[in-house]
PDB file as gemmi writes it, atoms N, CA and C in Angstrom:
CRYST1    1.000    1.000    1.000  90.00  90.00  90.00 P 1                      
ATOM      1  N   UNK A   1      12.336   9.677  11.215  1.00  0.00           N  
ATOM      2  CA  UNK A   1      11.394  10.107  12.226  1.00  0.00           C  
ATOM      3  C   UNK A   1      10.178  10.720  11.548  1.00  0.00           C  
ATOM      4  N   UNK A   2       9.334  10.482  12.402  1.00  0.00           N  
ATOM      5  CA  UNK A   2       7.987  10.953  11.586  1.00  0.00           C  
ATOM      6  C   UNK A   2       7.720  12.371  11.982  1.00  0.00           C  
ATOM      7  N   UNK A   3       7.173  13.422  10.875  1.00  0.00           N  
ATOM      8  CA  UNK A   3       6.561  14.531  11.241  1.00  0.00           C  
ATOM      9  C   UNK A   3       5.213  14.250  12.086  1.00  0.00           C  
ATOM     10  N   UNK A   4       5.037  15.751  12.688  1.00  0.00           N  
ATOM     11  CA  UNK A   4       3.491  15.632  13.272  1.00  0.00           C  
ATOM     12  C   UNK A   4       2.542  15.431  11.887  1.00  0.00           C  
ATOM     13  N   UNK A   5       2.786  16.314  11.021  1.00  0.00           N  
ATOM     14  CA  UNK A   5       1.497  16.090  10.041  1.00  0.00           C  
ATOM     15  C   UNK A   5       1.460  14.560   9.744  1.00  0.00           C  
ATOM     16  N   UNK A   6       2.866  13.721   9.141  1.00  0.00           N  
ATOM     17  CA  UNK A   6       3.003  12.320   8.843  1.00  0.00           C  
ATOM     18  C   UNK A   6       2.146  11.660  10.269  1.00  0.00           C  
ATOM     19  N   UNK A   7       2.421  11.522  11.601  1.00  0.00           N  
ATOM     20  CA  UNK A   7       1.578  11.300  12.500  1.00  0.00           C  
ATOM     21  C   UNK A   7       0.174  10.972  12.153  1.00  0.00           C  
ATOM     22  N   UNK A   8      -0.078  12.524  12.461  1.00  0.00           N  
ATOM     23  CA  UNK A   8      -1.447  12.900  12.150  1.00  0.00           C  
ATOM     24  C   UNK A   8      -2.490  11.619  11.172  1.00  0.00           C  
ATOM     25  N   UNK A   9      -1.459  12.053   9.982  1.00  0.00           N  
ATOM     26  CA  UNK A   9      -2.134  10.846   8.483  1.00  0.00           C  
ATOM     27  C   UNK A   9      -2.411   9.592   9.152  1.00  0.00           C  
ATOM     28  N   UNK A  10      -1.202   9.554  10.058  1.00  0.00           N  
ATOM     29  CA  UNK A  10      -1.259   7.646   9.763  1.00  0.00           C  
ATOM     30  C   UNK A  10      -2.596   7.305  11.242  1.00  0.00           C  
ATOM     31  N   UNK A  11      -2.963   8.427  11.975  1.00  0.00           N  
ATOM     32  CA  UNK A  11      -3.848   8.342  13.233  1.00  0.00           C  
ATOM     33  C   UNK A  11      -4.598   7.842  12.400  1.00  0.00           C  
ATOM     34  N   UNK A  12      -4.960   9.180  11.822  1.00  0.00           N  
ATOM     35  CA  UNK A  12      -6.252   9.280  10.827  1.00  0.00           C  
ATOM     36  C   UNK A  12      -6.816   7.984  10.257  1.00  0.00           C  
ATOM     37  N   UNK A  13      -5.952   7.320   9.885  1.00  0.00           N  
ATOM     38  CA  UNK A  13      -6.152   5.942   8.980  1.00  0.00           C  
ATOM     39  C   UNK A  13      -6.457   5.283   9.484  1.00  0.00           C  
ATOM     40  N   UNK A  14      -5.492   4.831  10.651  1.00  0.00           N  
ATOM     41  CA  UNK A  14      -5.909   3.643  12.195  1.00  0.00           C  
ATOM     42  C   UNK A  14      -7.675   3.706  12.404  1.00  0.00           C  
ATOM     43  N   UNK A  15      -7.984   5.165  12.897  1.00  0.00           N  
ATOM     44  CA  UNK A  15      -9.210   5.636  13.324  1.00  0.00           C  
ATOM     45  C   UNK A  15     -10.131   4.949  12.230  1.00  0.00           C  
ATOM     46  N   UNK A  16      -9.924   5.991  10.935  1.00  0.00           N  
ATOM     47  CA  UNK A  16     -10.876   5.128  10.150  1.00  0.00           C  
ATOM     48  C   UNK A  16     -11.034   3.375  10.221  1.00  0.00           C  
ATOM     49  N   UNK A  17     -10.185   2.886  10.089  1.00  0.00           N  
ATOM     50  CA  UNK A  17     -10.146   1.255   9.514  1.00  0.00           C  
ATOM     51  C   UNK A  17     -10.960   0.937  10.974  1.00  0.00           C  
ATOM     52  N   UNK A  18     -10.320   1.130  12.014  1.00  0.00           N  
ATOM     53  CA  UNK A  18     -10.735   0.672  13.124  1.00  0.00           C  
ATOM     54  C   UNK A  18     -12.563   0.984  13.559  1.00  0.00           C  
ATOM     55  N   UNK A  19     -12.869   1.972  12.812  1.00  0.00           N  
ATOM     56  CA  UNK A  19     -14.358   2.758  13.047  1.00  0.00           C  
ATOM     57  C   UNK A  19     -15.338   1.998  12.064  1.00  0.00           C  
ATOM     58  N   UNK A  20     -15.307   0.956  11.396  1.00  0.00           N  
ATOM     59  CA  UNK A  20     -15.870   0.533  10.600  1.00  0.00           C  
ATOM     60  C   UNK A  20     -16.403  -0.804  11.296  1.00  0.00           C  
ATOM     61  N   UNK A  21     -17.859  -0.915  11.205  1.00  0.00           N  
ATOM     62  CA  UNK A  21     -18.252  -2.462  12.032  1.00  0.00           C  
ATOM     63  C   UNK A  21     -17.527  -3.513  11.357  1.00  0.00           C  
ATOM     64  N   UNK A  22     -17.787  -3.616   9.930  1.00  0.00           N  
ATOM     65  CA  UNK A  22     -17.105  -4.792   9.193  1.00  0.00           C  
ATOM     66  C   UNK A  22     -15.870  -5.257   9.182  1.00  0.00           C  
ATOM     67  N   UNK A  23     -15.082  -3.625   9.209  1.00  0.00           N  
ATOM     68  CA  UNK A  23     -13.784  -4.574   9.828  1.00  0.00           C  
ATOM     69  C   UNK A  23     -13.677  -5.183  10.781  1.00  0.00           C  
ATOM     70  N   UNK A  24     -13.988  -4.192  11.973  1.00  0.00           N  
ATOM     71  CA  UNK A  24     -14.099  -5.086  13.579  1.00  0.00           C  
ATOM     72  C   UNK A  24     -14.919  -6.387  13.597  1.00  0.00           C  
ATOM     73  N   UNK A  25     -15.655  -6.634  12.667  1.00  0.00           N  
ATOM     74  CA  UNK A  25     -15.695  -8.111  12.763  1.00  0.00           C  
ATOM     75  C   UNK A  25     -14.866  -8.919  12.168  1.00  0.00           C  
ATOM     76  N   UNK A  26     -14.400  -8.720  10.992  1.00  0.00           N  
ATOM     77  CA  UNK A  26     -13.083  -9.121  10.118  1.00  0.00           C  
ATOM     78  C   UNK A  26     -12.164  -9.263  11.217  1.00  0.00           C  
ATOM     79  N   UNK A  27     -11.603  -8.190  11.901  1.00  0.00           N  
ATOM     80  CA  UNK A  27     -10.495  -8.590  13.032  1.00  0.00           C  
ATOM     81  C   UNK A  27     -11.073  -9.736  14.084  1.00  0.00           C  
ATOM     82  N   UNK A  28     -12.321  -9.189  14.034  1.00  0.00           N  
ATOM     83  CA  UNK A  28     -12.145 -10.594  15.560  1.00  0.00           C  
ATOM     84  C   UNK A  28     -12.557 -11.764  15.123  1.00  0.00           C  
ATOM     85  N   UNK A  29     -12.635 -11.919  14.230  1.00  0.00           N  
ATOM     86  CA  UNK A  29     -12.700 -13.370  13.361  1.00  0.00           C  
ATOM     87  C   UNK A  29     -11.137 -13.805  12.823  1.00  0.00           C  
ATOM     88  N   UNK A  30     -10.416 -13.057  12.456  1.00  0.00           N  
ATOM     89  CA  UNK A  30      -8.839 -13.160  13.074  1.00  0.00           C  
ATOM     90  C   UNK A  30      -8.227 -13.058  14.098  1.00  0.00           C  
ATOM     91  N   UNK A  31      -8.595 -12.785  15.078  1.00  0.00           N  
ATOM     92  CA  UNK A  31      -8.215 -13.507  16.172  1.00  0.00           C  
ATOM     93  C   UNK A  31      -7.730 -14.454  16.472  1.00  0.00           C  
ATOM     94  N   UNK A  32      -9.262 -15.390  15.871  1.00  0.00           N  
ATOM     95  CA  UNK A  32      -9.078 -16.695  16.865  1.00  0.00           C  
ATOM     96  C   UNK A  32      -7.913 -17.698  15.577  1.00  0.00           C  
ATOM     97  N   UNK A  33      -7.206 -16.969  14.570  1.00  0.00           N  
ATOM     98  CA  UNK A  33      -6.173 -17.497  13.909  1.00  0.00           C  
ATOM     99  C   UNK A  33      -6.500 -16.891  12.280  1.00  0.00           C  
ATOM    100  N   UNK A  34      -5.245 -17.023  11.654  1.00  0.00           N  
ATOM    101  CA  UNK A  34      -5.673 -16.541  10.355  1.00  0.00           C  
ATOM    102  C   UNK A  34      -6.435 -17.217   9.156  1.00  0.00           C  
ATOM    103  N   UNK A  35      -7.052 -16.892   8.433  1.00  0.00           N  
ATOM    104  CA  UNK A  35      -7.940 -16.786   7.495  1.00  0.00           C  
ATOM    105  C   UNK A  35      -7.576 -16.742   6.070  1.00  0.00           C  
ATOM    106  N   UNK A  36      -8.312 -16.963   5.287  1.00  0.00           N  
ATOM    107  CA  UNK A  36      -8.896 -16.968   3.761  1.00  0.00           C  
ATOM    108  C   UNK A  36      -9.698 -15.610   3.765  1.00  0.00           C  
ATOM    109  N   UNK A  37      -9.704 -15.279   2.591  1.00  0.00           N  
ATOM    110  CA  UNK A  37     -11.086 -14.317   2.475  1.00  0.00           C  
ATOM    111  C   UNK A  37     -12.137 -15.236   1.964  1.00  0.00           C  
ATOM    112  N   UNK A  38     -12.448 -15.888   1.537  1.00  0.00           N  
ATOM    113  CA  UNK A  38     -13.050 -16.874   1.181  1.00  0.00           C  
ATOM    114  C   UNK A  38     -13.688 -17.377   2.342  1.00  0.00           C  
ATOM    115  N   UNK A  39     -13.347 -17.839   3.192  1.00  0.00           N  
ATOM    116  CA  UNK A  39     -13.682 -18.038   4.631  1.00  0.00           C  
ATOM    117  C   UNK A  39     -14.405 -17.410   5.254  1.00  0.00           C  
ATOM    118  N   UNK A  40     -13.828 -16.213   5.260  1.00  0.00           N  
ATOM    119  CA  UNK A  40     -14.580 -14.953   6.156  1.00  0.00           C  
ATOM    120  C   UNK A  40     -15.622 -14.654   6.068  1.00  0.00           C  
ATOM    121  N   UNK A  41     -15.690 -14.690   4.407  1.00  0.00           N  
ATOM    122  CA  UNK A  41     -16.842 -13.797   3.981  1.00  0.00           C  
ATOM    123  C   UNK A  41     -18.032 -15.450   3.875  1.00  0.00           C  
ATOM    124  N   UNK A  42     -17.812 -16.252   4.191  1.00  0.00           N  
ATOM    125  CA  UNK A  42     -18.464 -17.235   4.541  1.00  0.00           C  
ATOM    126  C   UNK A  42     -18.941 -17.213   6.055  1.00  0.00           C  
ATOM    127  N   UNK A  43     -18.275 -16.725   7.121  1.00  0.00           N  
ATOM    128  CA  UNK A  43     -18.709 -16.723   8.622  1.00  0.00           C  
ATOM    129  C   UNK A  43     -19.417 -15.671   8.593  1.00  0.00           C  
ATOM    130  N   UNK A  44     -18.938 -14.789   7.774  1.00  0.00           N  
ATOM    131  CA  UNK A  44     -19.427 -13.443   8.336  1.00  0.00           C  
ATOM    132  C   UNK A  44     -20.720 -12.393   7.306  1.00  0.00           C  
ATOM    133  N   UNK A  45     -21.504 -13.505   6.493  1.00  0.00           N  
ATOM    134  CA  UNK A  45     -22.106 -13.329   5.481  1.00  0.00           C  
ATOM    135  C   UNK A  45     -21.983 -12.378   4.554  1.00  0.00           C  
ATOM    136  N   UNK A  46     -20.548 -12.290   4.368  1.00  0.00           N  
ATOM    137  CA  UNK A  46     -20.210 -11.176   2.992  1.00  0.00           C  
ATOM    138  C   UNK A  46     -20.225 -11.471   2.052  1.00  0.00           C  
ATOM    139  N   UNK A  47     -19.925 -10.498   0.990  1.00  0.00           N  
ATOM    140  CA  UNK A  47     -19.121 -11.178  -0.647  1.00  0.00           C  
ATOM    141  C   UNK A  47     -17.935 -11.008  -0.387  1.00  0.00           C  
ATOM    142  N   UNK A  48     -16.982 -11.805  -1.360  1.00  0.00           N  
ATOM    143  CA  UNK A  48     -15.639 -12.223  -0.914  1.00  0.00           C  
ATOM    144  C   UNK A  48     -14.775 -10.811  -1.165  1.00  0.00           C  
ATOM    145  N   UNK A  49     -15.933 -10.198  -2.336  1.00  0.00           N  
ATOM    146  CA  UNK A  49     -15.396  -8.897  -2.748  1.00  0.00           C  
ATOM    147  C   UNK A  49     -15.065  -7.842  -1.967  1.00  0.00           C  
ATOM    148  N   UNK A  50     -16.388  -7.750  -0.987  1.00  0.00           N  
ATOM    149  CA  UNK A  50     -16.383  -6.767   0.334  1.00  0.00           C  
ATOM    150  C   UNK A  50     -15.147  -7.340   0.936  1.00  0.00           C  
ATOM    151  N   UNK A  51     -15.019  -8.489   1.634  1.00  0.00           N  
ATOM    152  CA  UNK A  51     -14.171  -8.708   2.396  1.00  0.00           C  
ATOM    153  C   UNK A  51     -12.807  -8.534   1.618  1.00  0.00           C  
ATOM    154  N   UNK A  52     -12.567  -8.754   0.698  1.00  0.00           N  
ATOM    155  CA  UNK A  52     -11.059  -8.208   0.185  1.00  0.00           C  
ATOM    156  C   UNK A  52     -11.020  -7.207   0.219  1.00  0.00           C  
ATOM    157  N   UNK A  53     -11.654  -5.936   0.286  1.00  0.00           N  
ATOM    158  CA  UNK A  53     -11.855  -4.634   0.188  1.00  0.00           C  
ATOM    159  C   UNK A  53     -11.603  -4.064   1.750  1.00  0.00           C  
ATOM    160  N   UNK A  54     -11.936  -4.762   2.564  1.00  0.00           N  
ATOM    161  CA  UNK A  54     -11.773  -4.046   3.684  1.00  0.00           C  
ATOM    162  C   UNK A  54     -10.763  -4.739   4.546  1.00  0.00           C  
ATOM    163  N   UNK A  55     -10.253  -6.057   3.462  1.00  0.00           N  
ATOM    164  CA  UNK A  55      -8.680  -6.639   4.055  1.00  0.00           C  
ATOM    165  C   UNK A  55      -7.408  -5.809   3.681  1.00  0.00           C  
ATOM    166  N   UNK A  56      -7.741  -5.286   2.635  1.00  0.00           N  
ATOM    167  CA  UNK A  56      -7.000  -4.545   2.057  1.00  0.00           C  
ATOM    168  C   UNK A  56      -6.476  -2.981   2.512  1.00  0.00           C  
ATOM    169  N   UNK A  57      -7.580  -2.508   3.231  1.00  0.00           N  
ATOM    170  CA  UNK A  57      -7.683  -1.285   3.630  1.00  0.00           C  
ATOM    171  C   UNK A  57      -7.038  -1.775   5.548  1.00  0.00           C  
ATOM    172  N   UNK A  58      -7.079  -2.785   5.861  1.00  0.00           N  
ATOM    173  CA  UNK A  58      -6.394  -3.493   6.669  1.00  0.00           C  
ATOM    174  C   UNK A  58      -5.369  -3.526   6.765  1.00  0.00           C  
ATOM    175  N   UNK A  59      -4.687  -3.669   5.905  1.00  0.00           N  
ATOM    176  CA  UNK A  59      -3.319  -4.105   5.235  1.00  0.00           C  
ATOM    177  C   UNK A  59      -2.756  -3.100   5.072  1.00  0.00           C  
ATOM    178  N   UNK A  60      -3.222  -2.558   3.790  1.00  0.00           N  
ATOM    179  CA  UNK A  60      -2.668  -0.802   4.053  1.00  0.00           C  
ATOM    180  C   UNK A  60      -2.846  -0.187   5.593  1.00  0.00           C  
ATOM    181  N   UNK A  61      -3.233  -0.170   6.153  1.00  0.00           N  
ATOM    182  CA  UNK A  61      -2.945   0.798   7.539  1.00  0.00           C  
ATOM    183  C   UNK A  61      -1.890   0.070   8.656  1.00  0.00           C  
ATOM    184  N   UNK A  62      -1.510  -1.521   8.116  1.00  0.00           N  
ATOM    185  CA  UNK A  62      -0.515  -2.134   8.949  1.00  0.00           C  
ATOM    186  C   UNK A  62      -1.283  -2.648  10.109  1.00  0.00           C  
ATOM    187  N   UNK A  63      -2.503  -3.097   9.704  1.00  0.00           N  
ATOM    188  CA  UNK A  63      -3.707  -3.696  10.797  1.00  0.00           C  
ATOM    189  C   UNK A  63      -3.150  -5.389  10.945  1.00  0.00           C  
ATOM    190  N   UNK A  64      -3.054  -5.767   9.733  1.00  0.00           N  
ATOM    191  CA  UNK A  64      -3.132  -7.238   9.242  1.00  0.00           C  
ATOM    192  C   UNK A  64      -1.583  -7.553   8.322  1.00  0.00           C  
ATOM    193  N   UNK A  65      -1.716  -8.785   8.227  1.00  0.00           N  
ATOM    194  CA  UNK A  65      -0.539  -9.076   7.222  1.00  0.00           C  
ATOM    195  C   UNK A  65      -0.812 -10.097   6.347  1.00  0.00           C  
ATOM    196  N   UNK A  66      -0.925  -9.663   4.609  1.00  0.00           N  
ATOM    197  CA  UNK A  66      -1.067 -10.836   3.901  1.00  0.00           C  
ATOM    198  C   UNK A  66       0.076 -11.661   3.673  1.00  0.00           C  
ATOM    199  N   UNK A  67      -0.202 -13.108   3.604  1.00  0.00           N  
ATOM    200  CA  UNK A  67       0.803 -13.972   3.484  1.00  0.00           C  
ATOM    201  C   UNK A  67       0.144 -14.954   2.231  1.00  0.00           C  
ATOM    202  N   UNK A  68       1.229 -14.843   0.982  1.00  0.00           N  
ATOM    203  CA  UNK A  68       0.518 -15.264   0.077  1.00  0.00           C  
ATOM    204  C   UNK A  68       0.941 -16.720  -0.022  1.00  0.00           C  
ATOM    205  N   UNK A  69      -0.498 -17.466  -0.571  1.00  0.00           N  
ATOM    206  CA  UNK A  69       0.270 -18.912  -0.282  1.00  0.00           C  
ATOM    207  C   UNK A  69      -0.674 -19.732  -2.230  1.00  0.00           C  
ATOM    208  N   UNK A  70       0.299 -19.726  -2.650  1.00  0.00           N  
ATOM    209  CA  UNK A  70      -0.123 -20.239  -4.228  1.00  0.00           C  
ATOM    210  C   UNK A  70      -1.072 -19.306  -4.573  1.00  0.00           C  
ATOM    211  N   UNK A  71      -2.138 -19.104  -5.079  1.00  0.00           N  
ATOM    212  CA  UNK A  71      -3.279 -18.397  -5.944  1.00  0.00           C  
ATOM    213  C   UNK A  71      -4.307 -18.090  -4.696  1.00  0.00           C  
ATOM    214  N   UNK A  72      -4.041 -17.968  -3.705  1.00  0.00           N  
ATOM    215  CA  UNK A  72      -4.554 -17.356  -2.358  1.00  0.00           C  
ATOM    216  C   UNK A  72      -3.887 -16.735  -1.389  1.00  0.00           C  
ATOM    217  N   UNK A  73      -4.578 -15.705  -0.549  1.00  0.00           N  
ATOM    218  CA  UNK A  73      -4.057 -15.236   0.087  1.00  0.00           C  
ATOM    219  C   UNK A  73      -4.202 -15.746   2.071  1.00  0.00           C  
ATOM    220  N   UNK A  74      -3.412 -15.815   2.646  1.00  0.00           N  
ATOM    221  CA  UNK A  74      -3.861 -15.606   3.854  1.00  0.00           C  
ATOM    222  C   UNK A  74      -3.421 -14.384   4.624  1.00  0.00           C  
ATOM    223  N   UNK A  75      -4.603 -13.919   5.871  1.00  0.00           N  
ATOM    224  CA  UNK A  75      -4.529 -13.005   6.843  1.00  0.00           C  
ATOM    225  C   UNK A  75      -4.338 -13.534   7.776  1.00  0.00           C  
TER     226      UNK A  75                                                      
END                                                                             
């Protein structure tokens, strides 16, 4: 069972990831099915770098799920 402070942390995190424009476009570009980062950062005029960076911070908060497939990843 989780403490309130443990709580607290994991709000905290949701809030952040979720408060960021780039992710919220990252998510709703997963939506409409999963993705490459490679991809993304092609729709969504990033570097692939940014977008791994804020897939990641995705991932860590239990936003997304990587599924690794040979020398790439999918979201």
């Amino acid at each position: 069972m989780l403490t309130i402070a443990s709580r607290l942390d994991v709000m905290n995190r949701l809030g952040r990831a979720m408060a960021d424009p780039t992710r919220s476009k990252i998510l709703m570009s997963l939506l409409d099915g999963p993705s490459h980062p490679a991809v993304l950062s092609r729709e969504l005029g990033l570097t692939r770098s940014n977008v791994s960076n804020h897939l990641t911070c995705l991932r860590d908060c239990g936003i997304v799920v990587a599924e690794p497939e040979g020398r790439q990843t999918r979201y």
